[in-house]
C-alpha positions as CSV (number, residue, x, y, z in Angstrom):
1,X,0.0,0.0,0.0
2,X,1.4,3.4,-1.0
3,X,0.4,6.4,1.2
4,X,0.8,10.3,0.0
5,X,1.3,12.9,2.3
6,X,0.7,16.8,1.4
7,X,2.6,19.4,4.0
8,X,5.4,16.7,4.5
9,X,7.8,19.2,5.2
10,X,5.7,20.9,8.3
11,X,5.4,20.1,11.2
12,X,2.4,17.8,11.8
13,X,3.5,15.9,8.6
14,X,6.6,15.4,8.9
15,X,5.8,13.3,12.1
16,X,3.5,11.8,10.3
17,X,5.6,10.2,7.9
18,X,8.3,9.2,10.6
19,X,5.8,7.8,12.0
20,X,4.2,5.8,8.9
21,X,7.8,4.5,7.6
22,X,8.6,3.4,11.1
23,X,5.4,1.2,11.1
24,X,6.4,0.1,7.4
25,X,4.4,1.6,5.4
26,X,5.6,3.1,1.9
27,X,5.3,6.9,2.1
28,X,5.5,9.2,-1.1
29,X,5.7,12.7,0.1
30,X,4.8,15.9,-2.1
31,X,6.7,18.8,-1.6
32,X,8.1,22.1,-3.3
33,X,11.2,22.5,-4.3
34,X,12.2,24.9,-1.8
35,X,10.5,23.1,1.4
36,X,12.5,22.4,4.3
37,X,13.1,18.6,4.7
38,X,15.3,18.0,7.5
39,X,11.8,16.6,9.3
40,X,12.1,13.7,7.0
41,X,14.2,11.1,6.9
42,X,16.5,10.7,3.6
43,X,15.4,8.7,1.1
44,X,18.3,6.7,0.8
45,X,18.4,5.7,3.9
46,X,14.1,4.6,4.6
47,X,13.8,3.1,1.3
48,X,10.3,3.4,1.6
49,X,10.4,7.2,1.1
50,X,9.6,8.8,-2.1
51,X,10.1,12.4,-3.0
52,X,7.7,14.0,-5.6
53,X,8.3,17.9,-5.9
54,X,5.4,20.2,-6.5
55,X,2.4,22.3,-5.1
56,X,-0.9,21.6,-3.8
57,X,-2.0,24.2,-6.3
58,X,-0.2,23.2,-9.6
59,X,-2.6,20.5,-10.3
60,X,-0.8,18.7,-12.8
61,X,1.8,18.2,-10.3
62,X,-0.6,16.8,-7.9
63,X,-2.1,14.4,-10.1
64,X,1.4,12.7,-10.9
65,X,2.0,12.4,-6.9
66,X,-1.7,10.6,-6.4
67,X,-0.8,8.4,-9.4
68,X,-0.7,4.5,-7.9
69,X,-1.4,5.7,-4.4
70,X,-4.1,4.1,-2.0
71,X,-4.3,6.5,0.7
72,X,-3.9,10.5,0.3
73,X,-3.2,12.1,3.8
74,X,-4.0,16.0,2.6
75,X,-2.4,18.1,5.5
76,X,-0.9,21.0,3.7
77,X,-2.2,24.4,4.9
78,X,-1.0,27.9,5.3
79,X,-0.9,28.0,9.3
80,X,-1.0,31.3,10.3
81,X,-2.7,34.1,12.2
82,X,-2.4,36.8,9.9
83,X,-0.6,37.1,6.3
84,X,0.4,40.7,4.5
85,X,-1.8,39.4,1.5
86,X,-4.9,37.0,2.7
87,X,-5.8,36.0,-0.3
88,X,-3.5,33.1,0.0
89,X,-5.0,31.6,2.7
90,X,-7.9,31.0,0.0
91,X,-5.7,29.6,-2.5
92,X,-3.8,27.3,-0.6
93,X,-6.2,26.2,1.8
94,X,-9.6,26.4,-0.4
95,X,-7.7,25.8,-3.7
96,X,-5.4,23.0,-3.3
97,X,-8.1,21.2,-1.1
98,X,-10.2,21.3,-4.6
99,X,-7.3,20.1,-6.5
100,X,-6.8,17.5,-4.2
101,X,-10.2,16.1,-4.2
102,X,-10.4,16.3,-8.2
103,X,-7.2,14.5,-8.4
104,X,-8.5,11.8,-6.1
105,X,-11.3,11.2,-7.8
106,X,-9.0,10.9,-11.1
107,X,-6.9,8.6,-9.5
108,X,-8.6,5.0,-9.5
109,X,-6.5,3.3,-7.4
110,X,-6.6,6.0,-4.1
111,X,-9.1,4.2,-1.5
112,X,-10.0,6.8,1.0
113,X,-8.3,10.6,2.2
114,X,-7.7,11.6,5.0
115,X,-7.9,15.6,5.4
116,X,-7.0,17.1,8.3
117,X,-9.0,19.9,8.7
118,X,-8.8,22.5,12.5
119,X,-11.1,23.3,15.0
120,X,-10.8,26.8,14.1
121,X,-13.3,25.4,11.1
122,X,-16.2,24.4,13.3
123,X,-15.6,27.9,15.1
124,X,-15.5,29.1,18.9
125,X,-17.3,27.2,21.6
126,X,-17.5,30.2,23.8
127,X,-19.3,28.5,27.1
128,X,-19.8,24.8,26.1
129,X,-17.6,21.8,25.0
130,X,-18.6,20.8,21.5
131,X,-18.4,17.7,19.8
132,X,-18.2,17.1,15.8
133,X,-21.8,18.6,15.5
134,X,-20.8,21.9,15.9
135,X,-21.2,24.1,12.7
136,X,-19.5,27.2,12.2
137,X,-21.9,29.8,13.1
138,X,-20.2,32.5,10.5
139,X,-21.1,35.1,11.6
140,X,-17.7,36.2,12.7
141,X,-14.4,35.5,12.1
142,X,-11.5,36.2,14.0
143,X,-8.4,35.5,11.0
144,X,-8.2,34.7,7.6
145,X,-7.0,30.9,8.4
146,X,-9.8,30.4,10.4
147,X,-12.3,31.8,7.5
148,X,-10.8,29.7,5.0
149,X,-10.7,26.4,6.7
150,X,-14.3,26.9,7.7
151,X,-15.1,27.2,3.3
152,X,-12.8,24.3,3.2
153,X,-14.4,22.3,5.9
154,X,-18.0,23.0,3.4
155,X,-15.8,21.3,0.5
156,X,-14.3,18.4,2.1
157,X,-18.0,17.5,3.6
158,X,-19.8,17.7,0.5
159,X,-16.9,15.4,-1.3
160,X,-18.0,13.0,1.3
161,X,-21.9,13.5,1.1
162,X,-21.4,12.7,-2.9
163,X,-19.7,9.1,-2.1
164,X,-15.6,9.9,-1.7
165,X,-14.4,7.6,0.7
166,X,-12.9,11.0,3.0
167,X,-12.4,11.1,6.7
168,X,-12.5,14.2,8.0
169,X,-9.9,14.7,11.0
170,X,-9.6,18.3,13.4
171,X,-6.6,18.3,15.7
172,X,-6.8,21.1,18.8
173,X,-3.7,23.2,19.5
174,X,-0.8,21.2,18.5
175,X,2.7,21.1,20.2
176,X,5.4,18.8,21.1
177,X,8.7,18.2,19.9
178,X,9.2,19.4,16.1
179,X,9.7,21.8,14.3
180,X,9.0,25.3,16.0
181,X,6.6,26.4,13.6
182,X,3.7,29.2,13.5
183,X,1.7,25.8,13.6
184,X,3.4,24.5,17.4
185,X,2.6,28.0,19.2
186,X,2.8,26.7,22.1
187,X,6.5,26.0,21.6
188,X,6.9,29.4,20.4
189,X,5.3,31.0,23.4
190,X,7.2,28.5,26.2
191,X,10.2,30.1,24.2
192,X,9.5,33.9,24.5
193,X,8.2,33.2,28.4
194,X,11.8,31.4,28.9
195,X,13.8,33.9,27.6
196,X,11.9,37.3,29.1
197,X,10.6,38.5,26.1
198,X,6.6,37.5,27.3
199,X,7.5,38.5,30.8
200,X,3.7,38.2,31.9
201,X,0.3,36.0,31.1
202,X,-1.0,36.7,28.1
203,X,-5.0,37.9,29.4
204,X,-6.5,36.9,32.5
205,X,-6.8,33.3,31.8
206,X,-10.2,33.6,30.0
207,X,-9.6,31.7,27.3
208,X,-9.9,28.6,26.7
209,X,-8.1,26.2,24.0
210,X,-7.8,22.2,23.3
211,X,-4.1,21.3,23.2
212,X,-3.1,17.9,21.1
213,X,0.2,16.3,21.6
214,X,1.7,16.2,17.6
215,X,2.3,12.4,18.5
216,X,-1.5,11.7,19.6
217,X,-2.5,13.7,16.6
218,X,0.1,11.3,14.3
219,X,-1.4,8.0,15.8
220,X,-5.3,9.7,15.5
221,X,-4.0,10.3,11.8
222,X,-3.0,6.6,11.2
223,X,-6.4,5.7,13.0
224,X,-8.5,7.4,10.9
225,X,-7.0,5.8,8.0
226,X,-7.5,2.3,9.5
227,X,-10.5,2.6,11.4
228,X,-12.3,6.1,10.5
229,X,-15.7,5.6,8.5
230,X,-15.6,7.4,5.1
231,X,-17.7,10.5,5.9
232,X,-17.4,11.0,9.4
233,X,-15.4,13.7,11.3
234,X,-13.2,13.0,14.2
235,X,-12.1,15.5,16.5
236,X,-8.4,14.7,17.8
237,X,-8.5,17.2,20.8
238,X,-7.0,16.6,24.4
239,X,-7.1,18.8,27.8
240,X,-9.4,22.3,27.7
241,X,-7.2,24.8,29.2
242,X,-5.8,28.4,29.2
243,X,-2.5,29.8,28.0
244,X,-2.2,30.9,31.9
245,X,-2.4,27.0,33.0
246,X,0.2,26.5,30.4
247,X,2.4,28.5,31.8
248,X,1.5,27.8,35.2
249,X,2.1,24.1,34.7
250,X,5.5,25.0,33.0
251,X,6.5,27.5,35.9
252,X,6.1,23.8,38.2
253,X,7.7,21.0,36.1
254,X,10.6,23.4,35.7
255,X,10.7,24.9,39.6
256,X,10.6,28.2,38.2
257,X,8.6,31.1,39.0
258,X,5.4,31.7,37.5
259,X,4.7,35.3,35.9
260,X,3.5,37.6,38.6
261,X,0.7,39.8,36.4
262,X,-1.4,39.7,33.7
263,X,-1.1,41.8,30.3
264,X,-4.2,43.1,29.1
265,X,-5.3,41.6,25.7
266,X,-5.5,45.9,24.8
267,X,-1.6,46.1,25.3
268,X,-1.2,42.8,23.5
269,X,-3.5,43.9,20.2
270,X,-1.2,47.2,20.0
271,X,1.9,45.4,20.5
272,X,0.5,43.3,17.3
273,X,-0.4,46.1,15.3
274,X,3.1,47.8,15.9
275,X,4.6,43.8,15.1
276,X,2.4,44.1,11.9
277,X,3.5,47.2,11.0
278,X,7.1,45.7,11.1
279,X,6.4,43.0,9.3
280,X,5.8,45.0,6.6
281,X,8.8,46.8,6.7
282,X,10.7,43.8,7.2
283,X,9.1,41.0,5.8
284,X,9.1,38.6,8.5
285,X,6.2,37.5,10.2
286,X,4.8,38.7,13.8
287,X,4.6,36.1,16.8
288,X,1.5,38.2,18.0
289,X,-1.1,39.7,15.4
290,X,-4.2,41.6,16.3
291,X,-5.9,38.5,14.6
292,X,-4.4,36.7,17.3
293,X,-5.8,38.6,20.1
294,X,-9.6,38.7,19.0
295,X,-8.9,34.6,19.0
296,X,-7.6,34.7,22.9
297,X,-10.9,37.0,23.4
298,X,-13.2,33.5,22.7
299,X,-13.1,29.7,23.9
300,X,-12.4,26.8,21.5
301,X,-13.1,23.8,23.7
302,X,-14.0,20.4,22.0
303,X,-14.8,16.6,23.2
304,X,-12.9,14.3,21.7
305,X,-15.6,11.8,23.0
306,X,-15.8,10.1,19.5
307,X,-12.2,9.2,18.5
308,X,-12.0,7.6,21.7
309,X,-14.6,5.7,21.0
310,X,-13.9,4.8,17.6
311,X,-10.3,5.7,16.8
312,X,-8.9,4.4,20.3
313,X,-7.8,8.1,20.3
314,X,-5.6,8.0,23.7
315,X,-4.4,11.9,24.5
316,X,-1.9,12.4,27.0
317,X,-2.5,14.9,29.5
318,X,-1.3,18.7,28.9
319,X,1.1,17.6,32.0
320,X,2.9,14.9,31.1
321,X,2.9,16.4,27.5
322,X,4.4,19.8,28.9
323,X,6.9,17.6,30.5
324,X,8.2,16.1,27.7
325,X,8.1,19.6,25.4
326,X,10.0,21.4,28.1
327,X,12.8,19.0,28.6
328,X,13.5,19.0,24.3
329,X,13.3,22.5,24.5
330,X,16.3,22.5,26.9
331,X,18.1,20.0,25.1
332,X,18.2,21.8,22.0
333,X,19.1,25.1,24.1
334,X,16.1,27.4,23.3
335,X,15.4,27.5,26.9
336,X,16.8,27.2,30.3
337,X,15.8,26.4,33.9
């Protein structure tokens, strides 16, 4: 059986396909020619890796990956809070989604997809814990990422109503060891506590997120694949909590002292405008965007009741998980303690 992966190079994917060649499965990964790929392991050396360069959004290119292929895991996004021009987000996210899906159905021999969607598609909970029900209400957005995966949640669904064997997966906040990406944040973050530049909590612990360990998310991944019922969705959540309980928990396992006041989410949104205004100068992108803020002003907590159920989904708590992030942050020497 020959599995594709989109987004090989990122972070989620590039454990996922670790994680696939270590169980022996043939992986054939599609990537641009410019993607980073020191989260994958050489070809040479696997033997059952294959690189195929392209773009989610050069079809032709995409079509040539699918060619033989059984399984398509389609986790290539643009993750991130706020971009200089949005209309990526739609191209990339909405776009090569479509591709995807038409180059699936092209392909005879591919047996079901996988797409790995976000809970920032079935929107903010704000007061209850939601389950795979949950629609997007719509009538706000807080980014650009989280408007486009919502459309592309709408496309992926519809795929499955019309018969395409597609499993619809939504991991929670991801982190863990990997690469420090806008997509582990809560890597990011432990880093800028650590070294003094985030001297304080972020809010007063109001919101409320569901944080995934990138391995649980991996093995929900590989679940879905072998157990997930074409057109279904499986959330692939762990442990509701606040960016203050992160750094709470972090301040213990690490004997360290815990930040002694709060920064209004006010001071944070005009720190973000000022970062985005320095983004454009420079052209890299801001850790904190005033997209980011207006998503710390709502609660995105989610069951993950179902995968359990059927996925034998097992999340590790944020502890033990926290634990293992903070001692490979160390070790690589972004952080001390």
């Amino acid at each position: 059986m020959k599995i594709l992966v989109t987004g090989a190079s990122g972070y989620l994917g590039g454990r996922l396909c670790n994680t696939l060649i270590q169980k022996g499965f043939s992986v054939r990964v599609l990537v641009r020619p410019t993607s980073d790929l020191s989260a994958l392991p050489s070809p040479t050396d696997a033997g059952t890796l294959e690189i195929v360069y392209g773009d989610i959004t050069d079809y032709a290119s995409l079509l040539s990956a699918c060619s033989t292929c059984n399984i398509v895991f389609h986790i290539a996004a643009l993750v991130e809070p706020w971009l200089p021009d949005p209309s990526k987000f739609f191209s990339v996210n909405i776009g090569g989604l479509k591709n995807v899906l038409a180059a699936v159905k092209e392909t005879k021999t591919v047996e079901k997809t996988i797409y790995t969607s976000s809970f920032f598609a079935l929107g903010p909970t704000d007061g209850i814990i939601a389950d795979e029900n949950q629609v997007h209400h719509e009538k706000f957005f807080c980014t650009e990422y989280e408007k486009s995966k919502a459309a592309a949640d709408k496309i992926a669904l519809q795929a499955a109503s019309e018969g395409m064997p597609l499993v619809a997966v939504y991991p929670g906040v991801i982190y863990g060891p990997g690469k420090v990406t806008a997509g582990n944040v809560v890597g990011r973050m432990i880093i800028e506590r650590f070294n003094g530049r985030l001297p304080g909590y972020i809010g007063y612990g109001n919101d409320r997120f569901s944080f995934s360990h990138v391995d649980d998310v991996v093995e929900g991944h590989i679940a879905a694949m072998e157990k997930g019922q074409p057109g279904n969705r499986y959330l692939l959540t762990g442990e509701n909590a606040s960016f203050k309980h992160v750094f709470d928990v972090a301040a213990v396992l690490t004997n360290t002292k815990k930040p002694r006041f709060n920064i209004p989410l006010w001071v944070i949104e005009a720190y973000g405008w000022l970062s985005v205004l320095f983004s454009r100068i420079t052209g890299k992108l801001p850790l904190i965007s005033p997209p980011t803020v207006h998503v710390l002003r709502h609660r995105w907590e989610y069951s993950c009741d179902k995968a359990k159920r059927e996925l034998d989904y097992r999340p590790r708590s944020l502890n033990d998980g926290l634990a293992e992030v903070l001692l490979w942050l160390k070790n690589l020497g972004s952080i001390g303690y």
